[in-house]
C-alpha beads as a LAMMPS data file, in Angstrom:
LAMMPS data file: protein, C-alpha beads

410 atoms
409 bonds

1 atom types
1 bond types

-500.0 500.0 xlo xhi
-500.0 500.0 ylo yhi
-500.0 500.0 zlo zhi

Masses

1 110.0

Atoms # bond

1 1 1 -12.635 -20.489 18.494
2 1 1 -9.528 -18.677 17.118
3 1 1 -9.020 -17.044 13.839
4 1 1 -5.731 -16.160 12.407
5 1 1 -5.465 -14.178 9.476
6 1 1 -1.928 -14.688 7.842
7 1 1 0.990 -13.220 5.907
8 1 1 3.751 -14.779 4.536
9 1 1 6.282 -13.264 7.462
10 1 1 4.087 -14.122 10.314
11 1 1 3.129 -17.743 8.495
12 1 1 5.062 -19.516 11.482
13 1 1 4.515 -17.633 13.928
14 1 1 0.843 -18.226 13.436
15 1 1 1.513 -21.621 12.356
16 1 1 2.589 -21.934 16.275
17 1 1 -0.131 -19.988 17.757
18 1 1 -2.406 -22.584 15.820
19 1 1 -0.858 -25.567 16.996
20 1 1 -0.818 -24.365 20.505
21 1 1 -4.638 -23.853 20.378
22 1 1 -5.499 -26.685 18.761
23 1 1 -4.007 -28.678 20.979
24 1 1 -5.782 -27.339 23.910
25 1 1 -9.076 -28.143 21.777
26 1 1 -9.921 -24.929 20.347
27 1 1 -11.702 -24.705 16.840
28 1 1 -9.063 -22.775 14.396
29 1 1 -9.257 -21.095 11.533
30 1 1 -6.885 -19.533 8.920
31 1 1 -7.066 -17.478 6.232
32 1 1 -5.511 -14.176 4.195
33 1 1 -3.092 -14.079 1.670
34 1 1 -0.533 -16.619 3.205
35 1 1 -3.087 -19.369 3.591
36 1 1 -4.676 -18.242 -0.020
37 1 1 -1.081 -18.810 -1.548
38 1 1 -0.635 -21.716 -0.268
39 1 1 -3.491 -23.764 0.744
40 1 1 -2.137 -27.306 1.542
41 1 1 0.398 -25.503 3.957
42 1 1 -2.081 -23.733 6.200
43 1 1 -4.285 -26.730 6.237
44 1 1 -1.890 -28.699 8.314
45 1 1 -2.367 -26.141 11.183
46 1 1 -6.082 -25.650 10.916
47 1 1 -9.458 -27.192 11.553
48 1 1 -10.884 -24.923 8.480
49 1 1 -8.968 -22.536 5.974
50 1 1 -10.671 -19.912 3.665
51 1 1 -9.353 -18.710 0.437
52 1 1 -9.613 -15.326 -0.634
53 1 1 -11.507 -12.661 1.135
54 1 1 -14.192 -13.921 3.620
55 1 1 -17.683 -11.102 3.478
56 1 1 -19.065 -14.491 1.922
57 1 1 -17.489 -17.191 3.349
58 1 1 -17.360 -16.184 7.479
59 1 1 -20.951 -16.124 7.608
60 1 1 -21.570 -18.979 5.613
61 1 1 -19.170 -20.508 8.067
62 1 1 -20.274 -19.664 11.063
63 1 1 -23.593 -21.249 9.751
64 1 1 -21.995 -24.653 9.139
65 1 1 -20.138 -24.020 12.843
66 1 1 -23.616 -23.685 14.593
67 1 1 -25.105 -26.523 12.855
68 1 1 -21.905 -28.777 13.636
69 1 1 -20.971 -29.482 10.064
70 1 1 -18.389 -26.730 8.984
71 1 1 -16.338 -27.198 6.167
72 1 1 -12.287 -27.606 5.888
73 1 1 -12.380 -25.497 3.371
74 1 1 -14.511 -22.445 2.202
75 1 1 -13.783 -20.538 -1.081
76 1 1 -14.981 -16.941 -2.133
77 1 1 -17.089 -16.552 -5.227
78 1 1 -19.515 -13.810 -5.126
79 1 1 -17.411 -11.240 -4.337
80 1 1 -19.427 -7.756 -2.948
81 1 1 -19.178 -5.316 -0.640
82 1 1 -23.001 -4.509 -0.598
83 1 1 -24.962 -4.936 2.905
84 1 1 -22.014 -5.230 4.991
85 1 1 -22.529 -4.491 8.515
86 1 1 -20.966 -2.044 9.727
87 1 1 -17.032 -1.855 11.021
88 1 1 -17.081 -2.520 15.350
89 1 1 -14.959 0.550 15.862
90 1 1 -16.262 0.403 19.221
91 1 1 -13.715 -2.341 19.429
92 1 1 -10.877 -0.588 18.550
93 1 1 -8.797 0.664 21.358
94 1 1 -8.248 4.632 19.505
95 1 1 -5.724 5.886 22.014
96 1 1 -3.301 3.497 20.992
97 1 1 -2.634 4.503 17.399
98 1 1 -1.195 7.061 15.994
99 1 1 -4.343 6.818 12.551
100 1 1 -7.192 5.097 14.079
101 1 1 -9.120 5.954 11.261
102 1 1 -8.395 3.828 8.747
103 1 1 -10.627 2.918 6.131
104 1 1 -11.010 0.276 3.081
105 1 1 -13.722 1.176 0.084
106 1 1 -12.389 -1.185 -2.199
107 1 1 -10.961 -4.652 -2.749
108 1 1 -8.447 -5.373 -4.952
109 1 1 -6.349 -3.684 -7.923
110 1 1 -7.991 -3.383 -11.624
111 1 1 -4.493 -4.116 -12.355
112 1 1 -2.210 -7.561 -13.024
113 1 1 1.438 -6.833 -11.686
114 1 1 3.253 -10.437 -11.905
115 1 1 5.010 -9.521 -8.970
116 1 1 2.080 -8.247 -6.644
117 1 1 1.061 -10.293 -3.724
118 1 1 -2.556 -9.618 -3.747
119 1 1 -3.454 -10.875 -7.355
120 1 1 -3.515 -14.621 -5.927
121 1 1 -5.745 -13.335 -3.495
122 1 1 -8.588 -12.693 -5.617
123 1 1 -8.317 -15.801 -8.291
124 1 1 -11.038 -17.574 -8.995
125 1 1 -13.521 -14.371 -8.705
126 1 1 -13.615 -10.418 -9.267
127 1 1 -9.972 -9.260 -8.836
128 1 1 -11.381 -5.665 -8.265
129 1 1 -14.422 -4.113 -6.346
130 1 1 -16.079 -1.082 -4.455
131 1 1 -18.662 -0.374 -2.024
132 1 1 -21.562 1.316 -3.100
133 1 1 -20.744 5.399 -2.896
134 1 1 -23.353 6.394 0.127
135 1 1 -22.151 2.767 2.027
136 1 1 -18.406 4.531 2.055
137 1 1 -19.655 8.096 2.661
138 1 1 -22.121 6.658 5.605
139 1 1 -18.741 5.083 7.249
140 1 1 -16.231 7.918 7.045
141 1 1 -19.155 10.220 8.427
142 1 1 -19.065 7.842 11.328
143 1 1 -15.543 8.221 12.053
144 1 1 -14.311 11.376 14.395
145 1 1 -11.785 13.382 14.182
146 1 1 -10.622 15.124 11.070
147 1 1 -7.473 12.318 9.602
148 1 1 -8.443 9.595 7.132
149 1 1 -6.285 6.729 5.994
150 1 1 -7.365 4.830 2.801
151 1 1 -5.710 1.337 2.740
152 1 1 -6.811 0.653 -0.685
153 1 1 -4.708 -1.036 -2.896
154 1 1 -5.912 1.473 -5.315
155 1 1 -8.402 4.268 -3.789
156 1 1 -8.475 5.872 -7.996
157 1 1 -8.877 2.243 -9.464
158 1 1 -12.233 2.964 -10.606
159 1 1 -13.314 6.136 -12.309
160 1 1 -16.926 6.609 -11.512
161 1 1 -16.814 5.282 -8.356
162 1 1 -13.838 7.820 -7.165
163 1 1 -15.200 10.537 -9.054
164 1 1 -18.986 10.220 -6.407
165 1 1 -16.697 9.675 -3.386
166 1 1 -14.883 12.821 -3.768
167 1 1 -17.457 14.603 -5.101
168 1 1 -19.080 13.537 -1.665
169 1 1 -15.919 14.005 0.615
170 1 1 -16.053 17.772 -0.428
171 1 1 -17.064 19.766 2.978
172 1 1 -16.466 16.821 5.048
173 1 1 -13.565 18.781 6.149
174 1 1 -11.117 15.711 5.918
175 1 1 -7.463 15.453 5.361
176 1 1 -6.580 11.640 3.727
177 1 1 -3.752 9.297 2.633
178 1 1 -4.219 6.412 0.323
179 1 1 -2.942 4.940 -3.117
180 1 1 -2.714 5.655 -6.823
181 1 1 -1.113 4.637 -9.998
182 1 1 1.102 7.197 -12.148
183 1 1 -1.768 6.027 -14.576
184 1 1 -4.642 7.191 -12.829
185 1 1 -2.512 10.792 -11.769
186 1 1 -2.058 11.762 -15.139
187 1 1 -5.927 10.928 -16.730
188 1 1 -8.313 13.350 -16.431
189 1 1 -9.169 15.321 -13.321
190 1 1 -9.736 13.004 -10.712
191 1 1 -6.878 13.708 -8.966
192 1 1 -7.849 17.014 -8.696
193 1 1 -11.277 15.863 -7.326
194 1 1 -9.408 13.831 -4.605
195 1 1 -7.245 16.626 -3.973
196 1 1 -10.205 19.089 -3.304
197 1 1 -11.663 16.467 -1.159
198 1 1 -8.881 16.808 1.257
199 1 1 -6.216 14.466 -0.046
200 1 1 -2.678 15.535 0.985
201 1 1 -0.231 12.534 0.680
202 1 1 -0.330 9.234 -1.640
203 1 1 1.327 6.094 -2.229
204 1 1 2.720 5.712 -5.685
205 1 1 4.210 2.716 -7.159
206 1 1 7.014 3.991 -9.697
207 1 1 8.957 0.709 -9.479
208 1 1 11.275 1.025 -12.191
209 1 1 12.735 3.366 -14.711
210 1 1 13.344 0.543 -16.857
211 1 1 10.732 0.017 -20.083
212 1 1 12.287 -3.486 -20.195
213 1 1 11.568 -4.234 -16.502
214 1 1 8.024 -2.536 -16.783
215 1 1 7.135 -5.021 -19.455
216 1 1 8.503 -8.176 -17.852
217 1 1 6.562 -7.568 -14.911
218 1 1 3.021 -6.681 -16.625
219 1 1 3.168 -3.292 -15.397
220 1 1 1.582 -2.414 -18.135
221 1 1 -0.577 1.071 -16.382
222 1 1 3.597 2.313 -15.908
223 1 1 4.445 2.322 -19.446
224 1 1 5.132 4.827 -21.584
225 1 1 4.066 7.364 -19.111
226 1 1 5.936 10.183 -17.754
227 1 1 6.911 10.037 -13.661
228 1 1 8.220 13.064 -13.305
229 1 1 5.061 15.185 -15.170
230 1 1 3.284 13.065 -12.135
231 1 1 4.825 14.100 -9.667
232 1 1 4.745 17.959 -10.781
233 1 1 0.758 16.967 -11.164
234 1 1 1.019 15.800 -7.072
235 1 1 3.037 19.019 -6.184
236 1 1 1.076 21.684 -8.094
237 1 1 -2.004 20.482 -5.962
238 1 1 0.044 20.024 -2.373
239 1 1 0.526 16.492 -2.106
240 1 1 3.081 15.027 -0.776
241 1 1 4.435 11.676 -2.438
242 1 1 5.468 8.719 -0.800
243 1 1 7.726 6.830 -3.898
244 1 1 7.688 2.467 -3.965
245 1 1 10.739 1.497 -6.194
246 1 1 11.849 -2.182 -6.298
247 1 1 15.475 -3.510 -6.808
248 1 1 16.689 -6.157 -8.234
249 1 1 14.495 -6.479 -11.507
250 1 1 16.357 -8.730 -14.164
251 1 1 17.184 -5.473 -16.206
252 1 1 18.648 -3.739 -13.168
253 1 1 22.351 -2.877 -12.948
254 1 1 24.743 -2.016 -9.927
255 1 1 23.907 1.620 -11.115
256 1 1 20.022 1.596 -10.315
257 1 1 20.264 2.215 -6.513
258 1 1 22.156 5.739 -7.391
259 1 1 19.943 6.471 -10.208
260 1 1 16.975 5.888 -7.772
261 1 1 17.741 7.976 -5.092
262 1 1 18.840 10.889 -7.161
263 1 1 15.376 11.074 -9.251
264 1 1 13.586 11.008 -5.352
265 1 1 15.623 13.348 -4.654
266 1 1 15.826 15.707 -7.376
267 1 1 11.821 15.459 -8.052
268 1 1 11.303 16.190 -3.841
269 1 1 10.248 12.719 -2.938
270 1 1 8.573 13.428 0.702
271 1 1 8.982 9.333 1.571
272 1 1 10.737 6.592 -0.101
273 1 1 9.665 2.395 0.160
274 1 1 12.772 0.690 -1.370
275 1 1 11.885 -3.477 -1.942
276 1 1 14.530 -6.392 -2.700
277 1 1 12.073 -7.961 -5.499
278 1 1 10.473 -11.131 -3.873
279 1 1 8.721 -13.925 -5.592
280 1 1 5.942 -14.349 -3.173
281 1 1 4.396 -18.034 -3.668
282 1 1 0.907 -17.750 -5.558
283 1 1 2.149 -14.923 -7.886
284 1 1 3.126 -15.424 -11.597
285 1 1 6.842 -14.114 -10.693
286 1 1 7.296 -16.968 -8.310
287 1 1 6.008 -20.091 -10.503
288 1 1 8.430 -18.358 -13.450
289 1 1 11.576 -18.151 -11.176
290 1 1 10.711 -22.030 -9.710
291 1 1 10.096 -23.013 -13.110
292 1 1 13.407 -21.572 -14.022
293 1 1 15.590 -23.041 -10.944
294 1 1 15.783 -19.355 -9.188
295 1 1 14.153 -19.885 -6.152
296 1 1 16.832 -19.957 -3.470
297 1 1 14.681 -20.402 0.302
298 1 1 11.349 -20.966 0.648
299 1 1 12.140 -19.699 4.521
300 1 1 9.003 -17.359 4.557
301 1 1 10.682 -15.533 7.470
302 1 1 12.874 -13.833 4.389
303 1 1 10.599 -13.003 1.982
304 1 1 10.332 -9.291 4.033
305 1 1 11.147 -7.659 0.938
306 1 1 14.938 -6.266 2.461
307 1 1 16.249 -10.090 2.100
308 1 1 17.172 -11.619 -1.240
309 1 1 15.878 -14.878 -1.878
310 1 1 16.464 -15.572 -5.316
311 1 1 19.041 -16.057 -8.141
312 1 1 19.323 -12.591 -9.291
313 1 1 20.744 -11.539 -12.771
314 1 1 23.241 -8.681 -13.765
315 1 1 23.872 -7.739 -10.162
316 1 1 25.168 -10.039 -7.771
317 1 1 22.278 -11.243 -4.453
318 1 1 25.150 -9.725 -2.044
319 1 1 25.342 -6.071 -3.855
320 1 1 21.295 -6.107 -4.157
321 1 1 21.209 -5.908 -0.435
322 1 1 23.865 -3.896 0.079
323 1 1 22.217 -1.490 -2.557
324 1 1 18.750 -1.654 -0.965
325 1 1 20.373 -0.676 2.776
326 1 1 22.543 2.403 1.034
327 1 1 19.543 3.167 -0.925
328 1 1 17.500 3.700 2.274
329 1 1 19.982 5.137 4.901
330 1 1 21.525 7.358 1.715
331 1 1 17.752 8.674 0.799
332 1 1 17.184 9.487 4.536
333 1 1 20.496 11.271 4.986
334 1 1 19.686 14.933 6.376
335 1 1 21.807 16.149 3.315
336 1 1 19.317 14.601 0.895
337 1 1 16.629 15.469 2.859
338 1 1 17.009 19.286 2.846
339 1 1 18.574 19.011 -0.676
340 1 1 14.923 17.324 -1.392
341 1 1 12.796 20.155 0.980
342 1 1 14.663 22.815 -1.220
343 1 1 13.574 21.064 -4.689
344 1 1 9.541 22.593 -3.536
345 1 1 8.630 25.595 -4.481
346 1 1 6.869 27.085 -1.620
347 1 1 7.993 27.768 1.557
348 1 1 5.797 25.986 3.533
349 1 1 5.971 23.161 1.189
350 1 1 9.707 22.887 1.582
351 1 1 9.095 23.240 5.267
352 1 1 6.198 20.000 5.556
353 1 1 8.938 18.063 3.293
354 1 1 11.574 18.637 5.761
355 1 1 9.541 17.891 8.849
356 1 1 7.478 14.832 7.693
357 1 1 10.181 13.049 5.729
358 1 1 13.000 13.725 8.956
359 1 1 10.159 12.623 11.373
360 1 1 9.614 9.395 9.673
361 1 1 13.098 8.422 9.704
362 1 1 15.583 10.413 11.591
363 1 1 13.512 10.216 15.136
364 1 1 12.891 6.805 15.740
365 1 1 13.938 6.061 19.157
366 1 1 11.543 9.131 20.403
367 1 1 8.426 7.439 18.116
368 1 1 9.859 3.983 20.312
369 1 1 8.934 5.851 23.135
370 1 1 5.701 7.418 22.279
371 1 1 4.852 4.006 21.418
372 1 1 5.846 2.478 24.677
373 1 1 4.500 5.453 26.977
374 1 1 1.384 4.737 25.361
375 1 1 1.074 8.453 23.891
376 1 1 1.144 7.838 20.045
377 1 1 -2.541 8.554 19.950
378 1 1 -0.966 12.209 20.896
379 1 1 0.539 12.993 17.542
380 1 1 -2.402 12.818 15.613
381 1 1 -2.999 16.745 15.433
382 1 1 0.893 16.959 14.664
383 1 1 0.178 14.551 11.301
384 1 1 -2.953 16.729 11.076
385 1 1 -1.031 20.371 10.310
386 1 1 1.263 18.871 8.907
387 1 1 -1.051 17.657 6.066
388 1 1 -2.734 20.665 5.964
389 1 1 -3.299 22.331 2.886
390 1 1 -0.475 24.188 0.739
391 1 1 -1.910 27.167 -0.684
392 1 1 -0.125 28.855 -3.455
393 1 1 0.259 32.085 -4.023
394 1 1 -1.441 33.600 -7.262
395 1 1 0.431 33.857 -10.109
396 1 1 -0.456 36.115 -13.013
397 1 1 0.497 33.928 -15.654
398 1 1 -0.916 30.165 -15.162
399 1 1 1.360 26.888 -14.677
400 1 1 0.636 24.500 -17.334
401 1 1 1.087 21.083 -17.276
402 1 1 0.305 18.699 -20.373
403 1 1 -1.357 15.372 -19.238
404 1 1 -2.586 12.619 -22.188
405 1 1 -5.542 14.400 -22.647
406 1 1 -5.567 18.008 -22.210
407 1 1 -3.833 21.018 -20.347
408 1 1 -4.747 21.239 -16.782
409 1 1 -4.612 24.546 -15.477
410 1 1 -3.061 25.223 -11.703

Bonds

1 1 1 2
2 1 2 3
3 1 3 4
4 1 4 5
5 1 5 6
6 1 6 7
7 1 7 8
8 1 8 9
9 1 9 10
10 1 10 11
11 1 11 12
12 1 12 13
13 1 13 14
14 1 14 15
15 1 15 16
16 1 16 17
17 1 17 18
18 1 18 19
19 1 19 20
20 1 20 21
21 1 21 22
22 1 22 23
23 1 23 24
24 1 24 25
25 1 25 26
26 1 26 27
27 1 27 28
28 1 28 29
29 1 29 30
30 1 30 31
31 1 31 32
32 1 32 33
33 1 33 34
34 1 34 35
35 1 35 36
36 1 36 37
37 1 37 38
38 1 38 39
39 1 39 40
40 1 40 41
41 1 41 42
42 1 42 43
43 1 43 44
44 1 44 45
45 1 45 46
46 1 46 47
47 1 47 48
48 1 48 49
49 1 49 50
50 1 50 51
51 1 51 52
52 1 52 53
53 1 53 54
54 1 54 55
55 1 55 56
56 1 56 57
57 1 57 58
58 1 58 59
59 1 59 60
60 1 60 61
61 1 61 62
62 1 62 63
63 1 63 64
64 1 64 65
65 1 65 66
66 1 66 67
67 1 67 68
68 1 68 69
69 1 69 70
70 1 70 71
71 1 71 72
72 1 72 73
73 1 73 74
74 1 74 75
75 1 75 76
76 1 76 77
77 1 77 78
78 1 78 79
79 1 79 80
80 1 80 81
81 1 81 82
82 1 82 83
83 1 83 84
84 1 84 85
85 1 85 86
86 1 86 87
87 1 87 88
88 1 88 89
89 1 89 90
90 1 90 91
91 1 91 92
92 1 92 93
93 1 93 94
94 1 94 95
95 1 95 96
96 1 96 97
97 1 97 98
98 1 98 99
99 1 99 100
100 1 100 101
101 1 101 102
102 1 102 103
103 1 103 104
104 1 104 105
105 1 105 106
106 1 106 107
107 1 107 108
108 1 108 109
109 1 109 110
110 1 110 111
111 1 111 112
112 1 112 113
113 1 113 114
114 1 114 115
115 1 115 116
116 1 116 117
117 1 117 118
118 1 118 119
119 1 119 120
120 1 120 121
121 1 121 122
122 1 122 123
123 1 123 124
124 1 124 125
125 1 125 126
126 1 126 127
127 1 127 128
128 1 128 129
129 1 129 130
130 1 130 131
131 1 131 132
132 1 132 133
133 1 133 134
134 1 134 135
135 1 135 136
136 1 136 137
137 1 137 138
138 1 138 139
139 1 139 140
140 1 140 141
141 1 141 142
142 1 142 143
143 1 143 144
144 1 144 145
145 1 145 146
146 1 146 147
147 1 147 148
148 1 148 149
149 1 149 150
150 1 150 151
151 1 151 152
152 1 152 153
153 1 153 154
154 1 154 155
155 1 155 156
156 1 156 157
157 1 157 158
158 1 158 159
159 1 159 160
160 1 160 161
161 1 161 162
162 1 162 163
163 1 163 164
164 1 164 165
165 1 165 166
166 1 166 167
167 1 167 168
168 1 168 169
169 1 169 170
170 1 170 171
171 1 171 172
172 1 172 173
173 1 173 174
174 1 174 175
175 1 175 176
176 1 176 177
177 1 177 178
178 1 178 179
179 1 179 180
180 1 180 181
181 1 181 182
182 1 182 183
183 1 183 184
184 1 184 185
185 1 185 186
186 1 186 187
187 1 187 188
188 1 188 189
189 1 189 190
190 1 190 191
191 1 191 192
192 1 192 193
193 1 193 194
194 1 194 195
195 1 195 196
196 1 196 197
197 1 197 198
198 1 198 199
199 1 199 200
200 1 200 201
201 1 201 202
202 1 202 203
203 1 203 204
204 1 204 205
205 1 205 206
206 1 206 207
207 1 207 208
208 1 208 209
209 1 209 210
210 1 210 211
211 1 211 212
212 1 212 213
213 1 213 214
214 1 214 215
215 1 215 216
216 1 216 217
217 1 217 218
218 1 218 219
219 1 219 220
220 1 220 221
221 1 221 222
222 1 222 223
223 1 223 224
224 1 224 225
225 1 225 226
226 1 226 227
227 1 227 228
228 1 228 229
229 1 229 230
230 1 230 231
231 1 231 232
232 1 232 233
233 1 233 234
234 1 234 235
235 1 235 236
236 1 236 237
237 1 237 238
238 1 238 239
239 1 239 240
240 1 240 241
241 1 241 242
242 1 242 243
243 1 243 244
244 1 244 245
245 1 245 246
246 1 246 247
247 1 247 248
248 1 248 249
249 1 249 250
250 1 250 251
251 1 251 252
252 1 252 253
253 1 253 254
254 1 254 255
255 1 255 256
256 1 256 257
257 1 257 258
258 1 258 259
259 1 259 260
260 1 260 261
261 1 261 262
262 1 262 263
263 1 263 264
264 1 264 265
265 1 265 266
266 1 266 267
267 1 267 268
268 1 268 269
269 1 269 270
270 1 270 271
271 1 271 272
272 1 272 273
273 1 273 274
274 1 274 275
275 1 275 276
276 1 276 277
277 1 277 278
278 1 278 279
279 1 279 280
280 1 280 281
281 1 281 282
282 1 282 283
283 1 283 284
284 1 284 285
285 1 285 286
286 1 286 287
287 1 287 288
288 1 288 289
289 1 289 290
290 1 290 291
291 1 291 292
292 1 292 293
293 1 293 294
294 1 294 295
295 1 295 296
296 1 296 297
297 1 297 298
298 1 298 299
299 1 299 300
300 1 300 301
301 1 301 302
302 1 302 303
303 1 303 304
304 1 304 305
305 1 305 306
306 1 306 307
307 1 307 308
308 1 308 309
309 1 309 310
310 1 310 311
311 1 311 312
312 1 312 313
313 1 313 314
314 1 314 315
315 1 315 316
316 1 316 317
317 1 317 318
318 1 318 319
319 1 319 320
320 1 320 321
321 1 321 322
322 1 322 323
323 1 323 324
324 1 324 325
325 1 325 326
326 1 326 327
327 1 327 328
328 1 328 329
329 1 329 330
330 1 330 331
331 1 331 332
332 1 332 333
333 1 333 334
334 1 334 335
335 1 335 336
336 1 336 337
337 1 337 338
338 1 338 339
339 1 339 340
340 1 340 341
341 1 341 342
342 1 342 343
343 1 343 344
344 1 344 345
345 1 345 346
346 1 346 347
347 1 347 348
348 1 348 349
349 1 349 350
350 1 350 351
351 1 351 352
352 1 352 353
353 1 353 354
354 1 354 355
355 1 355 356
356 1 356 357
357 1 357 358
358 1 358 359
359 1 359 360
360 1 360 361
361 1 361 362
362 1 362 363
363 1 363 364
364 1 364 365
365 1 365 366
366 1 366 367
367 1 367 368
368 1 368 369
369 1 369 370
370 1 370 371
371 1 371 372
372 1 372 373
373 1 373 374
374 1 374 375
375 1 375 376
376 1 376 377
377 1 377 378
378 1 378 379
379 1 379 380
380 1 380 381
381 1 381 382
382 1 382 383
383 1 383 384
384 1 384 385
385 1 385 386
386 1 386 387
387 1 387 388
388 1 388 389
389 1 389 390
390 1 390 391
391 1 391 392
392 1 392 393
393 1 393 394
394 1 394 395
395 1 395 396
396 1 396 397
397 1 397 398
398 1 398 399
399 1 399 400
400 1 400 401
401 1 401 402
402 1 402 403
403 1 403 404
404 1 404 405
405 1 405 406
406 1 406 407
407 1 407 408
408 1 408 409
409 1 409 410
């Protein structure tokens, strides 16, 4: 048997593998987000496809296999994440990567972008889910070492259950990465929570500066709220930020690659993920732009986010990727990246800046070689200190910052 899970820029790649199996009389299967997206497609290649995520549908599978009936098709419904077994990390060959601990508590994103990916993922069935609280603490307490990596789409998504999981984290002694919305940085305390829990760096999907472009793509949790009160939030606490801001939004001018770079910049952006907009199939964005003529490839090779593969408006497709690639090599220019370091207000903030956001971009034929020379695994007390905690010094007079609800004192 072989089982291919697949994304749109590995769909024919795995598309080959497939065929090549098949052919020597192997049982295949497909599924992920690709095969999701666009089920007719994937069947072509395989003897049985699932849709959506597969905690339900393997084992009822696998059932079917043993009994010599399976299915060409299986389909998630009851969507939970209670009574898994647990994760074979005894599988996982840990010397070999640089975060071998990474981790998934949730499924999906309480929220509708028209442009996200995952949403056709979870049709048909809860869009948005979490373990139970002692299921997630019971798995990180299984995992060594002292680095966490949370590959939620949204680790803050849900209130109560973030609120139990930090609450639980505390003492653990961890250091973590994962996800948030500027939404969920600027209600309540929760961010504080995660932040005494040991978080130290997070994903944040800013976007767009455009009201216009917010509202066309149903990001509604972006509107009307205030980025750069955000990001003093994430600084004030000693977390570093890495920024997502897509390009090429129908309200988007030749202007919005400048404007980009020099908010990241002037607000001390650790890491910047610049996107081409892409219409992936399955998503609301890509049946409006078909529906509208705008789809120019459906080569799923290109749709990589740094390749433009639609008609674009106000800016022409050959200055969008031009923009993108300034926007990136201009961001990660050691000029913007000290000018960035120096925008922190502690020392040793300044100093993580400089050395985490030049690592990740200015050294990467030595990381080529760690990689090759098998020694990646090597680094991890490196990431380690340099997530460590900023402390502060105390300050006589408190720094305020006004979120929606009430002052938050640092």
């Amino acid at each position: 048997m072989v089982i291919i899970q697949v994304y749109i820029t590995n769909a024919y790649r795995s598309y080959e593998i497939a065929d090549f199996y098949r052919a020597k009389g192997c049982y295949v299967c497909l599924g992920g987000l690709h095969v999701t997206s666009l089920p007719e497609e994937a069947a072509l290649h395989a003897d049985s496809i699932f849709l959506g995520p597969g905690e339900e549908t393997f084992p009822e599978f696998l059932k079917d296999f043993r009994n010599k009936t399976p299915k060409k098709r299986y389909f998630s419904s009851v969507r939970t994440l209670e009574k898994l077994p647990p994760v074979r990390r005894d599988l996982i060959k840990r010397e070999k990567y640089m975060v071998p601990n990474s981790i998934v508590v949730t499924r999906g994103c309480p929220h509708h972008c028209d442009f996200c990916y995952k949403d056709a993922f979870f049709q048909g069935g809860k869009s948005f889910y979490t373990q139970l609280v002692d299921d997630a603490l019971s798995e990180i307490d299984r995992l060594p070492g002292k680095h966490l990596y949370f590959l939620d789409d949204h680790l803050l998504g849900n209130q109560k259950f973030a609120t139990e999981l930090f609450d639980g984290m505390r003492g653990m002694n961890r250091v973590f990465q994962g996800a948030s919305t500027v939404d969920a940085i600027l209600r309540g305390n929760l961010i504080e929570k995660a932040a005494e829990a040991g978080l130290r760096s997070v994903f944040v999907g800013f976007e767009t500066f455009s009201e216009e472009n917010l509202k066309q793509s149903n990001k509604k949790q972006n509107l009307k709220k205030d980025y750069e009160l955000a990001v003093q939030r994430l600084h004030s606490l000693g977390i570093m930020i890495n920024g997502s801001f897509v390009f090429g939004l129908d309200e988007d001018d030749q202007q919005v690659f400048n404007r980009t770079v020099d908010w990241a910049v002037k607000n001390a952006i650790t890491t910047s993920t610049f996107h081409v907009l892409t219409p992936y199939p399955g998503t609301k964005l890509f049946q409006d732009f078909e529906n509208q003529g705008r789809i120019l490839t459906k080569n799923w090779d290109l749709y990589d986010t740094r390749n433009v593969v639609y008609q674009t408006k106000n800016i022409s497709s050959e200055d969008l990727k031009a923009g993108y690639d300034w926007a990136y090599k201009e961001f990660y220019s050691w000029n913007n990246i000290l000018k960035a370091s120096l925008n922190h207000d502690s020392v040793k903030h300044q100093l993580k800046h400089l050395f985490y956001s030049g690592g990740w971009k200015k050294f990467e034929p030595l990381w080529n070689f760690i990689i090759k020379t098998e020694g990646l695994n090597k680094m991890l007390p490196l990431l380690e200190s340099l997530l460590s905690k900023v402390k502060y010094e105390q300050k006589k007079e408190f720094s305020q910052i006004k979120t929606n609800s009430k002052l938050i004192e640092i």
